[in-house]
DSSP file (Angstrom, degrees, kcal/mol; ACC not computed):
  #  RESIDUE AA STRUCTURE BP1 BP2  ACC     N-H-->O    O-->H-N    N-H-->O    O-->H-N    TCO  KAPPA ALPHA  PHI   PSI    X-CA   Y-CA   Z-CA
    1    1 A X              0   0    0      0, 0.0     2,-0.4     0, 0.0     0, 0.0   0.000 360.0 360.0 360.0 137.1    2.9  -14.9    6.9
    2    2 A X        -     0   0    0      1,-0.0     2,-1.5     0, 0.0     0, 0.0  -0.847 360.0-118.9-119.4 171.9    0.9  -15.6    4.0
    3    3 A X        -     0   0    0     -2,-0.4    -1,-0.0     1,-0.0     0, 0.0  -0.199  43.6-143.8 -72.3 106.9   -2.3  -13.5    3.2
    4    4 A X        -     0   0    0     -2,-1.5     2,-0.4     1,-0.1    -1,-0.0   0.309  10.1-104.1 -52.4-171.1   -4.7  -16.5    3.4
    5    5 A X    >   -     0   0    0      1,-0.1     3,-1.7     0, 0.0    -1,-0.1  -0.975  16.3-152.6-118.6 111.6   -8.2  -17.1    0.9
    6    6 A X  T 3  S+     0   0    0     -2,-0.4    -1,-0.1     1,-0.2    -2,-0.1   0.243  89.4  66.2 -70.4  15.1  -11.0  -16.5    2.7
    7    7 A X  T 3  S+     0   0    0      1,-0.1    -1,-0.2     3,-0.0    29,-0.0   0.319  95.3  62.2 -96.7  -3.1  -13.1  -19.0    0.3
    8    8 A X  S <  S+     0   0    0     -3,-1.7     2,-0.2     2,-0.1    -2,-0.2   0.420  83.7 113.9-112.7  -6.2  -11.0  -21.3    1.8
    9    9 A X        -     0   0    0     -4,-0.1     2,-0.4    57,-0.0    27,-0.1  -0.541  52.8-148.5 -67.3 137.0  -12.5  -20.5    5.4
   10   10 A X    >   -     0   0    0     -2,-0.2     3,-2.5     3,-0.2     2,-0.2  -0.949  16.1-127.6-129.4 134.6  -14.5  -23.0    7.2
   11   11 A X  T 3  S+     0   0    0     -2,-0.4    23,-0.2     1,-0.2     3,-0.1  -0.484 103.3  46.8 -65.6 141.1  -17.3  -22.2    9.5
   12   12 A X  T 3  S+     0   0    0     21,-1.5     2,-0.6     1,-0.2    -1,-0.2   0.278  83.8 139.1 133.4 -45.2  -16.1  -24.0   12.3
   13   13 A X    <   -     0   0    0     -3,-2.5    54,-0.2    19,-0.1    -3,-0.2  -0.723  54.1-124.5 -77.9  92.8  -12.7  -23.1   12.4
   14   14 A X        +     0   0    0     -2,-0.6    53,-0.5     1,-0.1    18,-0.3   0.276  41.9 165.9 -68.2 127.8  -10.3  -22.3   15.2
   15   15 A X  E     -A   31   0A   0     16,-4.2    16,-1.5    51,-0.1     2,-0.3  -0.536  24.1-148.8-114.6-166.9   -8.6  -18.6   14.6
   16   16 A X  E     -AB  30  65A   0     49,-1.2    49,-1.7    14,-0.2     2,-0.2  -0.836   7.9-161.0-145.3 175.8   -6.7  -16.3   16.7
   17   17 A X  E     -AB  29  64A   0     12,-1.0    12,-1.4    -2,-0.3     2,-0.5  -0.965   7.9-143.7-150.5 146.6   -6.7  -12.6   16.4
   18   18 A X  E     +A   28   0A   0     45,-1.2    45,-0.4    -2,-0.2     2,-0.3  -0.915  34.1 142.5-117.8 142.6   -3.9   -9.8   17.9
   19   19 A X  E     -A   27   0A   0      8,-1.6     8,-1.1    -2,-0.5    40,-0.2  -0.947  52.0-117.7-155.9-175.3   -4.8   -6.9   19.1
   20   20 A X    >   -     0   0    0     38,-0.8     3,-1.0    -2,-0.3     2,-0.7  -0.534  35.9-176.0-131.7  57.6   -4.2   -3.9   21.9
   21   21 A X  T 3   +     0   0    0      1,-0.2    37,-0.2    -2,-0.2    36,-0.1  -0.388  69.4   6.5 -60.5 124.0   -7.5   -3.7   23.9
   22   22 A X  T 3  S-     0   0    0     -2,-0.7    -1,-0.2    35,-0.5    36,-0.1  -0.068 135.4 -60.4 107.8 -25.1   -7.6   -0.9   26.6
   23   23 A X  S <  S+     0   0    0     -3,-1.0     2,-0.3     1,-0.4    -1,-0.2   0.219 101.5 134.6 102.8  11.4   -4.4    0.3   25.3
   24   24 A X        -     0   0    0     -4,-0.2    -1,-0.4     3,-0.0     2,-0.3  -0.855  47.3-132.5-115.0 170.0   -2.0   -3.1   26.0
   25   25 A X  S    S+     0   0    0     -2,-0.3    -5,-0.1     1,-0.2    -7,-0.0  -0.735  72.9  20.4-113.3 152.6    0.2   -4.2   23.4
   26   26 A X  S    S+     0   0    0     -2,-0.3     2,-0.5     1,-0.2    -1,-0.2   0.752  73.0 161.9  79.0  55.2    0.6   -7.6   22.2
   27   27 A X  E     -A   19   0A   0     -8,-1.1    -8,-1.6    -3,-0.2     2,-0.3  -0.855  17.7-163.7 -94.5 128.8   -2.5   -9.5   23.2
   28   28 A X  E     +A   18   0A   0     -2,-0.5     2,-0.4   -10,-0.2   -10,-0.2  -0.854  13.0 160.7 -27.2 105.7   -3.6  -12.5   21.9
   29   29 A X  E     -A   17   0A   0    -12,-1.4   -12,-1.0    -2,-0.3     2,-0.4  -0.973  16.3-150.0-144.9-171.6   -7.2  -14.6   21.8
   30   30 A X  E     +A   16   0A   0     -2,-0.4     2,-0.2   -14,-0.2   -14,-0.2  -0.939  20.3 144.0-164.3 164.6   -8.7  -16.9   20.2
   31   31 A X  E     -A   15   0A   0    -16,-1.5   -16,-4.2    -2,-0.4     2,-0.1  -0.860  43.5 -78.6-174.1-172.9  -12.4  -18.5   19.0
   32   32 A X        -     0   0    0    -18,-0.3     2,-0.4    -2,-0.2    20,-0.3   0.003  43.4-101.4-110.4-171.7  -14.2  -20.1   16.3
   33   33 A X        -     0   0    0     18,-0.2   -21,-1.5   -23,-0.1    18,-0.2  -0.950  32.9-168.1-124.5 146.8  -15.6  -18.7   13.1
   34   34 A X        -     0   0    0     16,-2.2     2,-0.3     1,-0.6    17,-0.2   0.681  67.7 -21.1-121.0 -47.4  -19.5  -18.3   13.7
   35   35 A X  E     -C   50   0B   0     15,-1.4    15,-2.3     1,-0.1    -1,-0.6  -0.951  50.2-137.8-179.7 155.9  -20.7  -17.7   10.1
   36   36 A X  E    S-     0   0B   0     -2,-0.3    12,-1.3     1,-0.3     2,-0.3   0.698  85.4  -5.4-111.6 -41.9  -18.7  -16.3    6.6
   37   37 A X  E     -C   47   0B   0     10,-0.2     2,-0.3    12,-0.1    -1,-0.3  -0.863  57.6-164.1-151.5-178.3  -21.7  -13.9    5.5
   38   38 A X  E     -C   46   0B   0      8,-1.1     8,-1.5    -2,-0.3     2,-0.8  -0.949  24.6-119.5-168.7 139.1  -25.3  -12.7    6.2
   39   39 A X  E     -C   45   0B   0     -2,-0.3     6,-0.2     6,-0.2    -2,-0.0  -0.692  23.2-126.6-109.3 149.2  -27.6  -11.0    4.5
   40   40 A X    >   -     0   0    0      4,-2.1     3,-0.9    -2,-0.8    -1,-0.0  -0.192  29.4-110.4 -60.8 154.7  -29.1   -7.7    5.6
   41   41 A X  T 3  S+     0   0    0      1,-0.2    -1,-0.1     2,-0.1    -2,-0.0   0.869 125.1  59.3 -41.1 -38.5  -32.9   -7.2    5.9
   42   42 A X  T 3  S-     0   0    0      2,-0.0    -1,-0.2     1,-0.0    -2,-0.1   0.783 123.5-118.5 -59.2 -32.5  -32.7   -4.8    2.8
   43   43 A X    <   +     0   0    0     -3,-0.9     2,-0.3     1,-0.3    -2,-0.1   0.993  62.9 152.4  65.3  60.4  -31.2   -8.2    1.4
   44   44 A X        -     0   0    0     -6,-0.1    -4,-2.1     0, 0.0     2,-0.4  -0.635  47.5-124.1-123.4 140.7  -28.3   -7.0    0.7
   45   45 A X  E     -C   39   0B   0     -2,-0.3     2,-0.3    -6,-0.2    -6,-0.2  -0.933  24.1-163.2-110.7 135.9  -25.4  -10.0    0.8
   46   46 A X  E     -C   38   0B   0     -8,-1.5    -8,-1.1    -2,-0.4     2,-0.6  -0.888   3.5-157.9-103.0 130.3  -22.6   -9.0    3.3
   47   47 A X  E     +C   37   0B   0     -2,-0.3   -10,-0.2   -10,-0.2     2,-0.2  -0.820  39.1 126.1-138.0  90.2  -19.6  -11.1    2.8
   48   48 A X  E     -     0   0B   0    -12,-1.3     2,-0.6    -2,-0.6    -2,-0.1  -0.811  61.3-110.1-113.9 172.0  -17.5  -11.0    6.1
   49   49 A X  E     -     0   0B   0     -2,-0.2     2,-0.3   -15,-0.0   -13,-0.2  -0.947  34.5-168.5-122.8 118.8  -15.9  -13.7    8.7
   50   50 A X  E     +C   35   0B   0    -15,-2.3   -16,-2.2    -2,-0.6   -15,-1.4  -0.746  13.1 174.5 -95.5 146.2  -18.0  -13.3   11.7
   51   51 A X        -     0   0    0     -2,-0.3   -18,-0.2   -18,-0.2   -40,-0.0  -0.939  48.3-122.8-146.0 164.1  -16.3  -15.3   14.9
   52   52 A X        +     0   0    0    -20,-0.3   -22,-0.1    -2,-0.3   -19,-0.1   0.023  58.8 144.8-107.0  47.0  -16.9  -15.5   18.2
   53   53 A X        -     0   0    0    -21,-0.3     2,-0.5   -22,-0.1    -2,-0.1  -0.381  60.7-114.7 -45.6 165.4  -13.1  -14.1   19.0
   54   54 A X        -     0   0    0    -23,-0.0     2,-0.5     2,-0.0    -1,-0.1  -0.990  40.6-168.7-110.5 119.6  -14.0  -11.8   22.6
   55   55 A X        -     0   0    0     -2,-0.5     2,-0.3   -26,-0.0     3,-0.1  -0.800  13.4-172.4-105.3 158.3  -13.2   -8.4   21.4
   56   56 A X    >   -     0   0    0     -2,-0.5     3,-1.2     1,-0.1     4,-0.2  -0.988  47.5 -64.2-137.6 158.0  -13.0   -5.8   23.8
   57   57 A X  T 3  S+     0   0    0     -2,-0.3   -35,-0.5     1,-0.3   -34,-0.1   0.072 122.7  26.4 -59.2 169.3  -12.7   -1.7   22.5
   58   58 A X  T 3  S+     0   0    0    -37,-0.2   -38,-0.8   -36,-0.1    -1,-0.3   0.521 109.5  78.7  28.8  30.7   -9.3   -1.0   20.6
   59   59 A X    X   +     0   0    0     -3,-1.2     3,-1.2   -40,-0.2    -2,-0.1   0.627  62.3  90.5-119.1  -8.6   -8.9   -4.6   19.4
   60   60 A X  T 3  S+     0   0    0     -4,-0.2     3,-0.1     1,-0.2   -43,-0.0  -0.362  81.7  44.9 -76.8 169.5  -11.3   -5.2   16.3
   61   61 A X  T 3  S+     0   0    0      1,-0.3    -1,-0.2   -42,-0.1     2,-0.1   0.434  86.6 113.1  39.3  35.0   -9.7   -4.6   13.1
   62   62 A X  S <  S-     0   0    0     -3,-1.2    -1,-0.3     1,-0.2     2,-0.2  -0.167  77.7 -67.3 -93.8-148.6   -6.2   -6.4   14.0
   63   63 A X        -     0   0    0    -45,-0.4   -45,-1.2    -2,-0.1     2,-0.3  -0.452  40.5-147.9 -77.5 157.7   -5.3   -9.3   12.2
   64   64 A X  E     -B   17   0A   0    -47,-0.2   -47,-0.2    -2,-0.2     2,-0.2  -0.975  10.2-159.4-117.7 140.7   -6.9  -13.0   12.3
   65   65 A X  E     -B   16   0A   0    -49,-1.7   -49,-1.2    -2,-0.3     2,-0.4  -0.646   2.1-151.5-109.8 161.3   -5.1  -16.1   11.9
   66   66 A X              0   0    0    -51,-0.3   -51,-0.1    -2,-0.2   -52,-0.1  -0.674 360.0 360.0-142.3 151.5   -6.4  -19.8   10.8
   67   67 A X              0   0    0    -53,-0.5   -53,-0.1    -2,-0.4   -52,-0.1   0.575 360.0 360.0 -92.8 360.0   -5.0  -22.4   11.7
């Protein structure tokens, strides 16, 4: 794998993400990218890849893949 450019993310764009929700190993899903950043009320710029992947507890912070 290489570690993609996240400037180079398009809202729009089909990912996948792995993770081990509940406790199972080698899980799979997959979604769109929703938005690249948002700013806070403070108006503060947040620069993250929001998706709508379905996470469920023990699966955020695996990997996501682009297509």
């Amino acid at each position: 794998m290489k570690i993609g450019d996240p400037a180079r993310l398009k809202v729009g764009e089909w990912v996948a993400a792995i993770g081990s929700p509940f406790g199972l190993e080698n899980t799979v899903t997959s979604g769109i990218v929703s938005a690249k950043a948002r700013a806070l009320p403070d108006e503060n710029y947040v620069p993250f890849i929001q998706t709508d992947v379905c996470g469920q507890p023990g699966n955020s912070g695996g990997p996501l893949f682009s297509t």
